[in-house]
C-alpha positions in Angstrom: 0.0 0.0 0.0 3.0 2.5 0.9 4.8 1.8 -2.1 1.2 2.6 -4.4 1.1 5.7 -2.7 4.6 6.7 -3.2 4.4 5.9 -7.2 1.2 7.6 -7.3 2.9 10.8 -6.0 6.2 10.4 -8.2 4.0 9.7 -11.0 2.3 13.2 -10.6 5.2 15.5 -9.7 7.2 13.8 -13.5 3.9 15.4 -15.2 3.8 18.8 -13.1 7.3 19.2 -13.8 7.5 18.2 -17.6 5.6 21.4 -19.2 8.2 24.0 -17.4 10.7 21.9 -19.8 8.9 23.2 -22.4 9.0 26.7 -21.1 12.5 27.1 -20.9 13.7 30.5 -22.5 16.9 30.7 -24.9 18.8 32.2 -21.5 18.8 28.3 -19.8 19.6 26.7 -23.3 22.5 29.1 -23.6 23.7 28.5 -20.4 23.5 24.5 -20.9 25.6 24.9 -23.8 25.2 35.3 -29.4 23.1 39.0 -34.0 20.1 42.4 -39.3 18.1 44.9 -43.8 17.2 45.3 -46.3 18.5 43.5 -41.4 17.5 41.4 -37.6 15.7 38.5 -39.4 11.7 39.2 -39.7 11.2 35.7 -38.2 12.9 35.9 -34.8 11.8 39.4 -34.3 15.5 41.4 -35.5 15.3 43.8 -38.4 17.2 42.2 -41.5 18.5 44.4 -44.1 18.2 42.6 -47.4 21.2 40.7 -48.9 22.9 43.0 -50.8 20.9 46.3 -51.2 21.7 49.4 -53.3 24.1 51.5 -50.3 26.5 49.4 -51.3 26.0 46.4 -48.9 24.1 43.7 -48.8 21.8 42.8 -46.3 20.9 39.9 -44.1 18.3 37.5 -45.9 14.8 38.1 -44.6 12.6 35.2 -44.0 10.3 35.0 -46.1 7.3 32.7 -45.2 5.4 30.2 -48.0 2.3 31.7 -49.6 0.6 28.1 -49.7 -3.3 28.4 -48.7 -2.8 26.7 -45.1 -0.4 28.2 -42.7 2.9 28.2 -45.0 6.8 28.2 -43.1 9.1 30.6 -43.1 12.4 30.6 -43.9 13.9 30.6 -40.5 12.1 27.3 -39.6 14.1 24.6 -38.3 15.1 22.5 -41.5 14.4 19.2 -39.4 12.5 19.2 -36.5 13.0 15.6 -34.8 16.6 17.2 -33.5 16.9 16.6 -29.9 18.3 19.8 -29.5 16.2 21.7 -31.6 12.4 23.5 -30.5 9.9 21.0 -29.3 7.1 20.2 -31.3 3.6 21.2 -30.7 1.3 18.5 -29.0 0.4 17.6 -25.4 0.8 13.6 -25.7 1.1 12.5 -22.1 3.0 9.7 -20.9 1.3 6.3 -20.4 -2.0 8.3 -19.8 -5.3 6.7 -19.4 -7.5 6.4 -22.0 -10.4 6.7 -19.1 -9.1 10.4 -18.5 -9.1 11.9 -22.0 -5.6 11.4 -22.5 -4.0 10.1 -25.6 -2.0 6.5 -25.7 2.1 7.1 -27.0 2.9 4.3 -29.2 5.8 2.8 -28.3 9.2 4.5 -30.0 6.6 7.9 -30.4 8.7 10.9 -28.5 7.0 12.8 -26.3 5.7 16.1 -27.9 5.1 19.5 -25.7 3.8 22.8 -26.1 5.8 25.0 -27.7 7.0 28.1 -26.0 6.4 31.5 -28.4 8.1 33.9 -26.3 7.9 37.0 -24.2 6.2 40.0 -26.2 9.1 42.7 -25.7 13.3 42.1 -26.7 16.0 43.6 -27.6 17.5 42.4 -30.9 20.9 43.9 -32.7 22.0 42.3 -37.3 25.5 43.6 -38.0 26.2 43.4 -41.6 30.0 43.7 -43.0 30.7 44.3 -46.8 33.1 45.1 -49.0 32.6 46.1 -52.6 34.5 46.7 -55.6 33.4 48.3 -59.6 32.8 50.9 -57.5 35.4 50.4 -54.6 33.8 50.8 -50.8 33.7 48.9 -47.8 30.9 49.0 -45.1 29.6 48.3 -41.4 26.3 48.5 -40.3 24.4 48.0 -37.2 21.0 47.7 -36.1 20.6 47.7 -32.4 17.1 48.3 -30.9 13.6 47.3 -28.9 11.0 45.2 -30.6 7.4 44.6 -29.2 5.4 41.6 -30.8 2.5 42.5 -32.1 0.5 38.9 -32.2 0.4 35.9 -29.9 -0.4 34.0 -32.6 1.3 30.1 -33.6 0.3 31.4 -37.6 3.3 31.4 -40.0 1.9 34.8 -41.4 1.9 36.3 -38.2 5.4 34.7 -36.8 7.6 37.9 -36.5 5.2 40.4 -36.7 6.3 43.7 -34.3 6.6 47.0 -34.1 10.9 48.1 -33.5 12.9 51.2 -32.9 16.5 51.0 -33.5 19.9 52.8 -33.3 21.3 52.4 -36.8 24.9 54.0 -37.3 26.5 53.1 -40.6 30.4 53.8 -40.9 32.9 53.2 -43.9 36.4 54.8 -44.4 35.1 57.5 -46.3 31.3 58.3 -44.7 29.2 57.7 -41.7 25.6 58.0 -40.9 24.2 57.5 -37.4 20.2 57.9 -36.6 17.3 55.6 -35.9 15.1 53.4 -37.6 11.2 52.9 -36.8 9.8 49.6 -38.2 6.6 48.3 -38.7 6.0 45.0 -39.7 1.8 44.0 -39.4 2.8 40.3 -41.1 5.3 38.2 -42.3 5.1 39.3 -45.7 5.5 43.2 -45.5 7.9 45.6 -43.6 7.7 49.5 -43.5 10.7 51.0 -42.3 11.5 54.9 -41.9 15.0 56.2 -40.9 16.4 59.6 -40.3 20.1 59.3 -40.6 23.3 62.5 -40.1 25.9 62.5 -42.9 29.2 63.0 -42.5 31.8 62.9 -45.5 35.5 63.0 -43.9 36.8 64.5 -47.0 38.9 61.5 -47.4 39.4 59.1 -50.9 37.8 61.1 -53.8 34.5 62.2 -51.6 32.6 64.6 -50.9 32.3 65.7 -54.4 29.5 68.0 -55.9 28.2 69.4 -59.1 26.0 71.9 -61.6 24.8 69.6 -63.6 23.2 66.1 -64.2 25.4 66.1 -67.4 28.6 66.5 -65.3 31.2 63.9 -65.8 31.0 61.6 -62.5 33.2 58.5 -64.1 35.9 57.0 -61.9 38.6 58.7 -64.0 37.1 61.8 -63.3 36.7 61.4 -59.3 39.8 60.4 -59.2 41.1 63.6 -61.2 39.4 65.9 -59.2 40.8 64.5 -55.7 44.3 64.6 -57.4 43.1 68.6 -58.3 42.4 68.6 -54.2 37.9 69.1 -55.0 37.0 66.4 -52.7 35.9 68.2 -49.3 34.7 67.1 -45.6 30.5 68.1 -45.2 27.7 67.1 -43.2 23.8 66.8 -44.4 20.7 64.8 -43.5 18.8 61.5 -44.9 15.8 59.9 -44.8 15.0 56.8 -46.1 11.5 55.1 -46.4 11.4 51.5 -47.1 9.1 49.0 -48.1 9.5 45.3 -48.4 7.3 42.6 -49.8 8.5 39.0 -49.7 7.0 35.5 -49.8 8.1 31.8 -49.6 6.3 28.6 -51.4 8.4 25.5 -50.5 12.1 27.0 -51.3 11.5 29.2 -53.2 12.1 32.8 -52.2 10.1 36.5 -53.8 12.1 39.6 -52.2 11.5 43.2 -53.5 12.9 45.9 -51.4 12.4 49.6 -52.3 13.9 52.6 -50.5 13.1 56.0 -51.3 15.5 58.4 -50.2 15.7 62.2 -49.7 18.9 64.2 -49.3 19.6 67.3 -47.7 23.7 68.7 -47.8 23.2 72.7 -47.9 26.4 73.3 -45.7 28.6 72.9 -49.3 31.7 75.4 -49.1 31.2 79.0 -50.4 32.9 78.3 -54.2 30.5 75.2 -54.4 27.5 77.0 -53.2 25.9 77.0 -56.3 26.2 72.9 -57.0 22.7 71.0 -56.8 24.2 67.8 -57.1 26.6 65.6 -55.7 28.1 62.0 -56.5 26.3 59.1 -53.7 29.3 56.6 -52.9 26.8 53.9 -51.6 24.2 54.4 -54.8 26.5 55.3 -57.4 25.2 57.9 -59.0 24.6 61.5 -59.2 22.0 62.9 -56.8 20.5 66.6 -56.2 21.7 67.7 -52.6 18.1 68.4 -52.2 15.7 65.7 -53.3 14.8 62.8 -53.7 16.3 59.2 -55.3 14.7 55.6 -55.4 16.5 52.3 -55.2 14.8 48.7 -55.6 16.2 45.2 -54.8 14.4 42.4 -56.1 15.6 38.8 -55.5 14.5 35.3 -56.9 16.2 32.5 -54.8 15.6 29.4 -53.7 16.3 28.2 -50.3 17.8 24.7 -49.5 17.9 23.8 -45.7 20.0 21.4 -45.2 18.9 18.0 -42.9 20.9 18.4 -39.1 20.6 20.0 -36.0 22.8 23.1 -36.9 19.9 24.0 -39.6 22.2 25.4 -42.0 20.9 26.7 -45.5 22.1 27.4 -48.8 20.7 30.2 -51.3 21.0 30.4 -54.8 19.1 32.7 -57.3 19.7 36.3 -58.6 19.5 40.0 -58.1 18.2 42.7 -59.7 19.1 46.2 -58.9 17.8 49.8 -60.2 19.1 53.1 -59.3 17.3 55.8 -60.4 18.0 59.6 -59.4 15.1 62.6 -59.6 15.8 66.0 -61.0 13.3 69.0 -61.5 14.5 71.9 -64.1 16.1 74.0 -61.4 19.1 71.6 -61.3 20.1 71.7 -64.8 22.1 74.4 -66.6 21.6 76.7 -69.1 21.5 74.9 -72.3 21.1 71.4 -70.7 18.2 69.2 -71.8 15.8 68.8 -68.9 13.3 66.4 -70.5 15.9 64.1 -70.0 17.8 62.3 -67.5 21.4 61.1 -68.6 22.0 59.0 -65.2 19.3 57.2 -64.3 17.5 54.4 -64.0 20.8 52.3 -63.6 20.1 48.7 -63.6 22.6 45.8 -62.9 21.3 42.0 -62.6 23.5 39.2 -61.5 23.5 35.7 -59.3 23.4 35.4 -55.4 24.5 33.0 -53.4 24.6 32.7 -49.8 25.3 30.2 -47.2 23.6 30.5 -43.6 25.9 28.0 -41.2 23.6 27.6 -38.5 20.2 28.7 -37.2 19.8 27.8 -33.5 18.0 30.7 -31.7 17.5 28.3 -28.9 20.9 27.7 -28.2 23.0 30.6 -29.3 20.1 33.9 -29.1 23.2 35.8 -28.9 25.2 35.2 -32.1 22.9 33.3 -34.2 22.6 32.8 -38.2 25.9 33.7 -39.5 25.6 34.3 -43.2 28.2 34.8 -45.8 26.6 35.6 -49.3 28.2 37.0 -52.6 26.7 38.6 -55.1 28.2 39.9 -58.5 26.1 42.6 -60.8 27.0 43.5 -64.1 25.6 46.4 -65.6 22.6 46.4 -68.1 22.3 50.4 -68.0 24.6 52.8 -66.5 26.0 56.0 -67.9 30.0 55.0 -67.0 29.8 51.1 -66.4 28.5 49.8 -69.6 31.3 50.3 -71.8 33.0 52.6 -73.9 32.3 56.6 -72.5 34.1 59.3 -74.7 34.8 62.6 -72.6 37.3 64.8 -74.6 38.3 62.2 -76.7 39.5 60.0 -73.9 37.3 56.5 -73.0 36.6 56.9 -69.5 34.3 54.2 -69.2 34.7 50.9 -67.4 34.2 47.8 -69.4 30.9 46.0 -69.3 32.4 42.9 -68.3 33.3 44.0 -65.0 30.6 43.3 -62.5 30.1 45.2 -59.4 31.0 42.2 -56.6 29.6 42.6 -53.1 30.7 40.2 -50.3 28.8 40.9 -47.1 28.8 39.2 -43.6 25.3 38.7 -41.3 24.5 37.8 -38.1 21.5 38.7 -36.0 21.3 38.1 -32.3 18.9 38.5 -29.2 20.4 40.2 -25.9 17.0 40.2 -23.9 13.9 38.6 -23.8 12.8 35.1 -25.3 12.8 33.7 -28.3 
C-alpha cells in the first residue's frame, strides 16, 4: 500500500514538472551549452536588411514565409524538427495516460511532444552586416541595435515575427558615416515599413565629398579620381531619410524579395565656391544625386532556399538579383542649355546571381550570435552611364568595361540580448 502511494505521488510530480521543460527561455539553453536589412531577421523578431541592397551592402536574408493556402513556413524554420536539440514540437501527448481520462496512448518509440513556448512579447534584438565592394570600390559596417514589441500571440506562420521596432542604426565606412534611428513596422510576415532619419558626415577622405552643376557632369571613376588629385574632394555634413518598403513571400524553397527605398537628401552646408552645385556624386548608390531631393533604389531577388537535414539547420541560397538606381531631377538643377526632358544617369540597372550560405540557425541555443551568413553577389551592368562600356569625354574613353561586375561580399548575423525567443 506504501509503495502505491509513493508511485502515485512520483507519477504526478514527472507530469507537473514536464511542461516548465517546455518553457524554458533561450537564456537556460544558452547556459546549458550570441546578431540584421534590407537587417534582424523578420522571423525571430530582429530587423534584416536585405542581402545585398543598393548602399553598397548587402543585407541579411529576410525570412520570407510560403504563400501556400494553409499556414505556410518561413524561412527561419528549423530544417528538421525531430533534433533533440532543436524546438519541441507542438502537441500535449502524455505519458502512459489513461484512455479513461481523456488522455491520448504514446505508441511505443513515439517521443513525447510539448507545447511549444512562443516567447515574451518585448526584446532587444541587434543584425550587423560587414561588406566590402569593388566596380565601384567601398567597404561598409552597419548596425542595427534596438527594442522590438510583438504584435501577435499568434502560432500562424503569417503572423510569426510580426512587431513594431525602434533602432539605433549608425552606418560607418572609411570615407562616410551615418548614425540615426530606424522605426519599423512589420503588421505580417510578408510586409515591412521601415523609416529612418540618418546625419551625414563625409570626412573628406578618398575622392569624396564631391558635388556638381549639372546632371550632365562627368562623375566617371577617372574623373573622381582627377578631381581628388586637383584637391575638389571636401569634408560636409547633411541629412537622410529613407523610407522602405518590403514585400516577400516563400512557397516550399522558393524565395520573392522586393525591397524599395526612397531616399531624400539634404547637404546645404557645401563650401562658399560650391554654393551654387545642386548635385553631388552618392558613394553607396553610385550615382549622381541633387543635394536636395529625392532618389529611389529597388532590390528584387528570386532565390531558392535549401535547408540542409541536421541540428545546426544550416541553409544554402542560390538565385539572382536585380538592382535599379534611379535619381530625380526637377529643371532648377540643370544648366543653361542642358536638356531637362531628359535624364542622362538614371535608371541604372545591374542584374546578377546570389548565393549565400547560412551555417547555422539555432536561436534556442545561441540567441546571442545566431545565423551567421556569408553571401556573394556579382552585378554587371545592363544600363549605367560610365559602367556599360565605352564613355568618350574629350576624346578620352573613360568608361569601365561591361564585363566587369560590381561584386559585393557581405557578412550577417543577428542576435537576441534580452527577452525570449
Amino acid at each position: 500500500m506504501r509503495t502505491s502511494i509513493l508511485v502515485s505521488l512520483f507519477s504526478v510530480a514527472l507530469l507537473t514538472a514536464l511542461p516548465g521543460v517546455a518553457h524554458a527561455g533561450p537564456e537556460a539553453a544558452e547556459a546549458s551549452a550570441d546578431a540584421p536589412a534590407d537587417g534582424p531577421e523578420e522571423g525571430a523578431e530582429a530587423p534584416s536588411e536585405a542581402v545585398g541592397d543598393s548602399e553598397a551592402a548587402p543585407e541579411a536574408a529576410a525570412e520570407p514565409p510560403e504563400t501556400a493556402p494553409e499556414e505556410p513556413a518561413p524561412i527561419a524554420d528549423p530544417a528538421t524538427e525531430d533534433s533533440t536539440e532543436g524546438p519541441a514540437k507542438t502537441g500535449t501527448t502524455s505519458v502512459g495516460g489513461d484512455p479513461t481520462q481523456g488522455s491520448e496512448a504514446r505508441a511505443p518509440g513515439k517521443k513525447i511532444q510539448l507545447p511549444v513556448d512562443i516567447g515574451d512579447k518585448h526584446s532587444i534584438t541587434y543584425t550587423s552586416l560587414l561588406a566590402p565592394r569593388i566596380n565601384p570600390l567601398g567597404l561598409e559596417e552597419r548596425l542595427w541595435i534596438g527594442y522590438q514589441y510583438r504584435l501577435y500571440d499568434k502560432e500562424k506562420t503569417i503572423l510569426n515575427g510580426s512587431n513594431i521596432g525602434l533602432f539605433f542604426r549608425p552606418v560607418v565606412s572609411p570615407a562616410i558615416a551615418l548614425v540615426g534611428a530606424t522605426l519599423q513596422i512589420q503588421p505580417a510576415a510578408v510586409f515591412r515599413f521601415r523609416a529612418t532619419y540618418s546625419y551625414v558626415q563625409y570626412f573628406g577622405t578618398f575622392q569624396f565629398f564631391q558635388s556638381y552643376q549639372s546632371p550632365y557632369d562627368d562623375y566617371s571613376d577617372t574623373q573622381l579620381d582627377t578631381a581628388r588629385d586637383a584637391g575638389l574632394n571636401y569634408a560636409t555634413g547633411g541629412h537622410q531619410v529613407e523610407l522602405e518598403a518590403l514585400v516577400q513571400a516563400r512557397y516550399k524553397g522558393l524565395v520573392l524579395r522586393s525591397s524599395t527605398v526612397m531616399v531624400y537628401n539634404t547637404f546645404n552646408n557645401l563650401p562658399e565656391d560650391r554654393a551654387a552645385d545642386d548635385l553631388f556624386y552618392a558613394i553607396r548608390y553610385d550615382t549622381l544625386t541633387p543635394t536636395q531631393g529625392w532618389m529611389l533604389s529597388n532590390d528584387s531577388d528570386l532565390m531558392w532556399l535549401q535547408d540542409i537535414k541536421g541540428p545546426r539547420h544550416a541553409s544554402l541560397l542560390a538565385g539572382v538579383r536585380a538592382t535599379t538606381v534611379m535619381p530625380f531631377y526637377n529643371e532648377s538643377v540643370y544648366e543653361d542649355g542642358d536638356d531637362a526632358s531628359n535624364n542622362p544617369n538614371g535608371p541604372q540597372l545591374r542584374i546578377g546571381p546570389s548565393i549565400g550560405y547560412i551555417f547555422y540557425d539555432r536561436p534556442d541555443r545561441f540567441p546571442r550570435f545566431n545565423r551567421p551568413t556569408l553571401i556573394l553577389q556579382p552585378q554587371w551592368h545592363v544600363l549605367h552611364r560610365w559602367r556599360t562600356g565605352e564613355a568618350i569625354v574629350d576624346g578620352q574613353d573613360v568608361g569601365v568595361s561591361q564585363a566587369m561586375p560590381t561584386i559585393v561580399i557581405a557578412f550577417v548575423f543577428t542576435g537576441q540580448l534580452w527577452g525570449r525567443n
